[in-house]
C-alpha positions as CSV (number, residue, x, y, z in Angstrom):
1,X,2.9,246.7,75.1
2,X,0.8,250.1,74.6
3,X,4.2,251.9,73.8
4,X,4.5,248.5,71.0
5,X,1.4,249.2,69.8
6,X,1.2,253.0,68.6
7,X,4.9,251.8,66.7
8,X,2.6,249.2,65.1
9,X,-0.3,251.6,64.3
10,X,1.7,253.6,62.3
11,X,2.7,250.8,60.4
12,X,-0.1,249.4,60.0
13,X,-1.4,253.0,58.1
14,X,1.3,252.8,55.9
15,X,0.4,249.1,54.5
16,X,-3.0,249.6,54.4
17,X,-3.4,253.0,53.5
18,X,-5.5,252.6,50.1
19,X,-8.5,251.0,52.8
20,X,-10.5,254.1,53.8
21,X,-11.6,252.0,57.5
22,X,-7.6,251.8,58.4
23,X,-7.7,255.8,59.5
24,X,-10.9,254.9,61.8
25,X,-9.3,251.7,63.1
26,X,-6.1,252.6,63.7
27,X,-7.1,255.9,65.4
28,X,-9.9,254.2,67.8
29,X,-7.0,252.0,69.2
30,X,-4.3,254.6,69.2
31,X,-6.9,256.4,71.3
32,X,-7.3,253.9,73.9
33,X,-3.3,252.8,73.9
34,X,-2.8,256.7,74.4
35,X,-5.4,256.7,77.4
36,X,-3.6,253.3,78.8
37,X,0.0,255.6,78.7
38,X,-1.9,257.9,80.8
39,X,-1.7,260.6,78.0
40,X,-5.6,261.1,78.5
41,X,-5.8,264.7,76.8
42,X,-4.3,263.2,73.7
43,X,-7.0,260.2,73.7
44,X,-9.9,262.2,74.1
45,X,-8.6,264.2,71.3
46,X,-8.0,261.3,69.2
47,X,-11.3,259.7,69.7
48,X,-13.3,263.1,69.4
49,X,-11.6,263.7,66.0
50,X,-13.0,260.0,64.7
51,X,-16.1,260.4,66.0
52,X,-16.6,264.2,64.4
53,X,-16.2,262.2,60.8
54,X,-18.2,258.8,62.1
55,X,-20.3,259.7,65.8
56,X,-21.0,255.8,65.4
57,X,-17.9,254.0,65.2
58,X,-17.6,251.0,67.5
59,X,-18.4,252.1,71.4
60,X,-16.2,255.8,70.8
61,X,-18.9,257.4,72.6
62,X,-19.3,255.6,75.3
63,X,-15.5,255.5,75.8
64,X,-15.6,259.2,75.5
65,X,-18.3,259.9,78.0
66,X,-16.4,257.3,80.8
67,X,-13.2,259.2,79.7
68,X,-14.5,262.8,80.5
69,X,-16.3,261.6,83.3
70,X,-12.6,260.9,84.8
């Protein structure tokens, strides 16, 4: 369903692309569909680009300190 998801993500980006929140949305959750593949370089890079525009979205830095840790 991970693999379902990023399709839907980049859909998602299209339709709602004049809402400034769908780039922060949809990247925090192709970050953590991108660590469930197993593709964990790619996530942390994902999630450290959002959080270099917003360092407080949602739990990012948590997830990013547990992800490094691993």
């Amino acid at each position: 369903r991970l693999v379902e998801l990023l399709h839907e993500l980049a859909r998602v980006e299209l339709l709602q692309s004049e809402d400034s929140e769908t780039f922060f949305a949809t990247a925090y959750l192709r970050a953590q569909a991108l660590w469930g593949l197993g593709q964990k370089h790619a996530a942390i890079e994902v999630m450290e680009s959002l959080l270099a525009s917003r360092p407080q979205y949602r739990s990012g830095l948590s997830l990013l300190s547990l992800w490094r840790e691993q």
